[in-house]
C-alpha positions as CSV (number, residue, x, y, z in Angstrom):
1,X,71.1,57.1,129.2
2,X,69.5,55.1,126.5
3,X,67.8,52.4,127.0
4,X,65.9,49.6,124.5
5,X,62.7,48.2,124.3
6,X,62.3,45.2,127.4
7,X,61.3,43.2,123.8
8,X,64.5,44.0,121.5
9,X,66.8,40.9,121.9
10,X,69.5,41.8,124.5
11,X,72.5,41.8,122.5
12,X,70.5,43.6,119.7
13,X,69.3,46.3,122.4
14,X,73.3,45.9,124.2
15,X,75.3,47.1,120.6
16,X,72.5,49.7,120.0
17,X,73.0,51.9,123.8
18,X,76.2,51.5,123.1
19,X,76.2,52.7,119.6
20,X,73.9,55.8,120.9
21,X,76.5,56.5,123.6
22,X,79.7,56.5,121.1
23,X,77.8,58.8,119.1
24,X,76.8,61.3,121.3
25,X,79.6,61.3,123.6
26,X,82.9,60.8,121.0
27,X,81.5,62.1,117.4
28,X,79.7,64.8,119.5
29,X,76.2,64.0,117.5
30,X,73.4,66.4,119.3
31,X,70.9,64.7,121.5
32,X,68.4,65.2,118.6
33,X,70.2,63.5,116.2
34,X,71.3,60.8,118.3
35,X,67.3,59.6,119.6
36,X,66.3,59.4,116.0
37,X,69.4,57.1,115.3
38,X,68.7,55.1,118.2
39,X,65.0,55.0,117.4
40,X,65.8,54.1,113.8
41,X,68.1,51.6,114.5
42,X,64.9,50.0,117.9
43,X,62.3,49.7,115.1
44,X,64.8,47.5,113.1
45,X,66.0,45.4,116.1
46,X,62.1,44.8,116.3
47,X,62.3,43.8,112.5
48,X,65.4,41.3,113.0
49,X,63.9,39.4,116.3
50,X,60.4,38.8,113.7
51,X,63.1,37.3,111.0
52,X,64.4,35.0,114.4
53,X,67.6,37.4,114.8
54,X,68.6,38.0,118.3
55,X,72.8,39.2,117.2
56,X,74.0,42.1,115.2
57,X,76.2,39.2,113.4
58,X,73.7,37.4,112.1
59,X,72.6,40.2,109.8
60,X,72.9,40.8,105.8
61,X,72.3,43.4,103.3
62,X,69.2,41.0,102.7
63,X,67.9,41.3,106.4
64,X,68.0,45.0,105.8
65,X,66.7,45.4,102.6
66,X,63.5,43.5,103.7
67,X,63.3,46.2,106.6
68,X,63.7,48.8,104.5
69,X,60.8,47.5,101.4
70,X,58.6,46.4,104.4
71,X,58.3,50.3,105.6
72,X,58.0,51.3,101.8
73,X,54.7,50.6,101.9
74,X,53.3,52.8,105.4
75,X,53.6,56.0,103.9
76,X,56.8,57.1,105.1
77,X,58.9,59.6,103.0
78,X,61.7,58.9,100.9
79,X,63.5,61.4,103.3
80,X,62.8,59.3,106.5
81,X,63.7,56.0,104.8
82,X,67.7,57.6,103.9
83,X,67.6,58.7,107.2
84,X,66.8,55.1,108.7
85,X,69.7,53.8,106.3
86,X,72.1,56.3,107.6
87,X,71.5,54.9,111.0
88,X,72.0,51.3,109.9
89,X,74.9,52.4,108.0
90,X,76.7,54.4,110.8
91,X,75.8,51.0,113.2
92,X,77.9,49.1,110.5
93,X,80.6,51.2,110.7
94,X,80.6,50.7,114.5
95,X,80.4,47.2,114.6
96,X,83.7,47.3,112.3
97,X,85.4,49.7,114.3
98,X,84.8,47.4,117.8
99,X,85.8,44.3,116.0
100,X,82.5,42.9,116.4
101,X,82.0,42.3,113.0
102,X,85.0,41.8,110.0
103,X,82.1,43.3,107.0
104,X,80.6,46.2,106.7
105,X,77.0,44.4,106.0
106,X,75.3,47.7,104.8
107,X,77.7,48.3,101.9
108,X,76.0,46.6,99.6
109,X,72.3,47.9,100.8
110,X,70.7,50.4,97.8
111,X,68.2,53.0,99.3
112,X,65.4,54.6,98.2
113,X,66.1,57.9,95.6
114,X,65.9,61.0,96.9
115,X,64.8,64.2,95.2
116,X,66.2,66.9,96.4
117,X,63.7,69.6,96.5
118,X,64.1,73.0,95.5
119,X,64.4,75.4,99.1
120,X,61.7,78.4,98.3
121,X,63.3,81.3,98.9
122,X,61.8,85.4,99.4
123,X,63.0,87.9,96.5
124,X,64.9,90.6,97.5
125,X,61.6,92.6,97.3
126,X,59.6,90.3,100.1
127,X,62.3,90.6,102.0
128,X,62.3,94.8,102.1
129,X,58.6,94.2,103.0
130,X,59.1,91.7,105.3
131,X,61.6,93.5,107.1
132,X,59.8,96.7,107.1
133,X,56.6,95.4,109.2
134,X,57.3,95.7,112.8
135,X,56.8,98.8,114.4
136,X,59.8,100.1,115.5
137,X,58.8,103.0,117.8
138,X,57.5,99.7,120.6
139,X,59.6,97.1,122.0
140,X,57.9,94.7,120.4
141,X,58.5,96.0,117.2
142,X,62.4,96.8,117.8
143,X,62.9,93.4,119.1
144,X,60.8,92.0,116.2
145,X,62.7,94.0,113.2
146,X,66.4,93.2,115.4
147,X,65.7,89.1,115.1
148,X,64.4,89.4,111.2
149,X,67.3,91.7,110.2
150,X,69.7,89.1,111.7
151,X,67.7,86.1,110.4
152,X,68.3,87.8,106.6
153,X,71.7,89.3,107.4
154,X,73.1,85.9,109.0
155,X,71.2,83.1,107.9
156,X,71.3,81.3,111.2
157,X,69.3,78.1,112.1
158,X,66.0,79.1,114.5
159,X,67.6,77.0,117.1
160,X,70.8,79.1,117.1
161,X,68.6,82.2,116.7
162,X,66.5,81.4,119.7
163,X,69.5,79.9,122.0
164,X,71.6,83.4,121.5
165,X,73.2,85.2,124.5
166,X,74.4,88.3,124.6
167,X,77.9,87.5,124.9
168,X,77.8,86.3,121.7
169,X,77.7,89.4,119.9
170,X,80.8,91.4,118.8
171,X,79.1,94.3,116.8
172,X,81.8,96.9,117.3
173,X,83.3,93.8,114.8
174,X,80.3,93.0,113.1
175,X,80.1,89.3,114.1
176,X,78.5,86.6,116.5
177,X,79.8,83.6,117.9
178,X,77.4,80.9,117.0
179,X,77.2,77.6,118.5
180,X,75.5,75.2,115.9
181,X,74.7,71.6,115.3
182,X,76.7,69.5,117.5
183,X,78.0,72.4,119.5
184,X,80.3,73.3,116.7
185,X,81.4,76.9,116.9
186,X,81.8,79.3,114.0
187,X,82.0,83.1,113.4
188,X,78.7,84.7,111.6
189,X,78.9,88.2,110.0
190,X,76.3,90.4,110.8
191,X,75.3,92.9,108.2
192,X,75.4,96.8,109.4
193,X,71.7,97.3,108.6
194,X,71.3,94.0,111.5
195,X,73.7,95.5,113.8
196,X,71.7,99.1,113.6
197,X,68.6,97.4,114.3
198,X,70.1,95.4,117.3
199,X,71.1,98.3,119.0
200,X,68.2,100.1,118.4
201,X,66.8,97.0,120.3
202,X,69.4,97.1,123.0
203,X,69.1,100.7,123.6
204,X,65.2,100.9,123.8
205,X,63.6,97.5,123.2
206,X,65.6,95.0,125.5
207,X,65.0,96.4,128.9
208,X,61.6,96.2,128.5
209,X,61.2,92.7,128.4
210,X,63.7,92.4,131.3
211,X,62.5,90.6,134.7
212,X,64.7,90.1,138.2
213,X,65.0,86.4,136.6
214,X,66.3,87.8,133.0
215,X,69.3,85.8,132.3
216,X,71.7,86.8,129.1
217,X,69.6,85.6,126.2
218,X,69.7,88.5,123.7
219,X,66.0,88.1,122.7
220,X,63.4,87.6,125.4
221,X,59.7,87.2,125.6
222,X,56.9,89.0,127.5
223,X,58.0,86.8,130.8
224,X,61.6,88.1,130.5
225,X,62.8,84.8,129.1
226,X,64.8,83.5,126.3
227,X,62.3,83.8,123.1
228,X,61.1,79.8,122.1
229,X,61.6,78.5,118.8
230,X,57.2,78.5,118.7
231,X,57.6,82.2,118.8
232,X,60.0,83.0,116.5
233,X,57.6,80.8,114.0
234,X,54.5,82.7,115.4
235,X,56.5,86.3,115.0
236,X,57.8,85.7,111.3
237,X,54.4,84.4,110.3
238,X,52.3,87.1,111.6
239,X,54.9,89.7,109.7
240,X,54.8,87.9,106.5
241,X,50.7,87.7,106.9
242,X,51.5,91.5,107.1
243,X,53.7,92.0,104.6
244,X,51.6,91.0,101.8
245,X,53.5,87.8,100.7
246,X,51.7,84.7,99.8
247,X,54.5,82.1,100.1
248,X,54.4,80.1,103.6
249,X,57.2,81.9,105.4
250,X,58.8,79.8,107.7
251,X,62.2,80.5,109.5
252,X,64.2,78.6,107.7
253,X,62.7,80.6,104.4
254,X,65.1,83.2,105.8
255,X,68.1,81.2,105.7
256,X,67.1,79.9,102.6
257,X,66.7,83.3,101.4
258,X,70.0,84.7,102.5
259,X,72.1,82.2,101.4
260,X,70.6,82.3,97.7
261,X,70.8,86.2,97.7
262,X,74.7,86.2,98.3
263,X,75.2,83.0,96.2
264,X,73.2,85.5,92.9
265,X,75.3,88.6,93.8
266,X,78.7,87.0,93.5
267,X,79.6,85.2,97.1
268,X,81.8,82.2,97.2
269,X,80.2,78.6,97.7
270,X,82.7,78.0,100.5
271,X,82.2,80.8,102.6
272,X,78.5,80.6,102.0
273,X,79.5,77.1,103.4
274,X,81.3,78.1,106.5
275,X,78.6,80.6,107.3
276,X,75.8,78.7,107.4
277,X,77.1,75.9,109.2
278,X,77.4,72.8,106.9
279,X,79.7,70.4,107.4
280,X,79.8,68.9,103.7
281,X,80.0,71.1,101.0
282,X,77.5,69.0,99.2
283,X,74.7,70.4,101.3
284,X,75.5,73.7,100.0
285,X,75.3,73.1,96.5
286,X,71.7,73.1,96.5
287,X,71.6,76.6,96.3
288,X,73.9,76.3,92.9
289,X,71.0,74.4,91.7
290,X,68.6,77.4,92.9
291,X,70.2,79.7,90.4
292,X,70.7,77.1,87.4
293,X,67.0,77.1,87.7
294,X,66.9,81.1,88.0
295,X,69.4,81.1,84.9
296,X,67.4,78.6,82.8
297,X,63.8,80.3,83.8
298,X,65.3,83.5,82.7
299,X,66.6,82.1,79.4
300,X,63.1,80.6,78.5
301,X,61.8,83.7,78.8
302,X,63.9,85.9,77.1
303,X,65.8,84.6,74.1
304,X,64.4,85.5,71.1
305,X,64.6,81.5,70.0
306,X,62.2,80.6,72.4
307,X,59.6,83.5,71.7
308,X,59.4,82.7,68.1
309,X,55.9,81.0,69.0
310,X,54.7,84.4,71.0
């Protein structure tokens, strides 16, 4: 249950519960998601009691806005800032939707730019090194080379990585049944050189790790439990520390990595959407930007126009 600050005006702090509840509950927001919202939206009740505001229909753009330049200047990043607009705009929409306000008082509120950076992403070459560091005659090793196969071969969140059962897997198919962000389900391909090394892990690497309290997690840790997203950070690391490769591998590197690989060899934007998991296409598009950049690198250093000066 969610419940406000004793100091947030009550029917500031009343709309806001209710808000988190409608959320979570009927758009099926994770729990994750929803806490920041509701924190977002606690630190600008606090904002609108200082400006004498105790009702969600006493506030403007304006009232916003001032939130909004007043956090400009504490060092958060342009990221967090859309993200605390995205709160106040979804609270808008659900104040219209109850018929607790007629406007929409966040349409006219501009936010802070965003730059969308560039995700880093392994060469195909990292990768085969990568890939080839754990030692696949130990358990360790085929449980380690089974979870970065699928990583690359899947692209799948660290989350959905660490949460997977083994009734998930289909590999007589070649797919899993992934549960994602907001407990949305979607099938995931898995690569034949990812169900090779999984089996090689089932076969000779799982039953290791097994205890008399294993459950079904596919990938477990010394204790016999479900491997941690910590791990799975610790693992990758220590293999790229192995490997050679200078960039700061990070889970998500993997997914980054994966999706940019199909997107250069020919895979459409769509079901490099569905696979991954976004809802918005938009989200995917970075990765079209990824290989502009690839495109124009390679033009600068290649046409003979721009090596006149060589």
């Amino acid at each position: 249950m969610y419940r406000c600050a004793a100091r947030i005006p009550e029917q500031l702090a009343e709309l806001i519960e209710s808000f988190a509840v409608h959320v979570e509950l009927e758009k099926g927001l994770s729990k994750n998601t929803v806490s920041g919202y509701f924190s977002d939206l606690e630190q600008c009740a606090g904002f609108l009691k200082s400006l004498n505001l105790t009702d969600w229909t006493q506030v403007s753009h304006e009232h916003i806005s001032l939130w909004i330049s007043s956090l400009s200047g504490d060092d958060y990043a342009v990221a967090s800032l859309a993200r605390k607009l995205t709160s106040i705009r979804l609270m808008a929409r659900f104040l219209v939707k109850e018929d607790i306000r007629k406007d929409d008082f966040s349409e006219l509120i501009t936010g802070p730019k965003m730059v969308r950076r560039l995700p880093e992403t392994l060469n195909p070459e990292e990768v085969d090194r990568l890939l080839a560091t754990p030692d696949v005659n130990t358990p360790y090793g085929l449980r380690d080379r089974a979870m970065l196969e699928l990583f690359y071969s899947s692209g799948l969140r660290v989350s959905e990585m660490g949460g997977l059962e083994l009734h998930q897997l289909d590999l007589d198919h070649g797919y899993l049944r992934v549960f994602g962000k907001g407990s949305k389900e979607r099938l995931v391909p898995v690569g034949s050189r990812a169900i090779e090394a999984i089996r090689s892990y089932l076969d000779a690497g799982r039953t290791f790790f097994v205890k008399p309290h294993t459950g079904s997690d596919l990938f477990l840790s010394e204790r016999g439990k479900g491997i941690s997203r910590k791990m799975l950070w610790v693992i990758i690391k220590r293999c790229a520390t192995v490997a050679g490769i200078e960039k700061p591998v990070k889970p998500h590197l993997l997914r980054h990595s994966f999706a940019t690989h199909l997107l250069n060899g020919g895979a459409d934007l769509r079901a490099i959407q569905e696979m991954l998991g976004h809802a918005d296409i938009s989200t995917t598009q970075i990765y079209t930007t990824v290989e502009d950049s690839r495109l124009i690198d390679q033009h600068s250093k290649f046409h003979p126009r721009n090596r006149l000066g060589d």
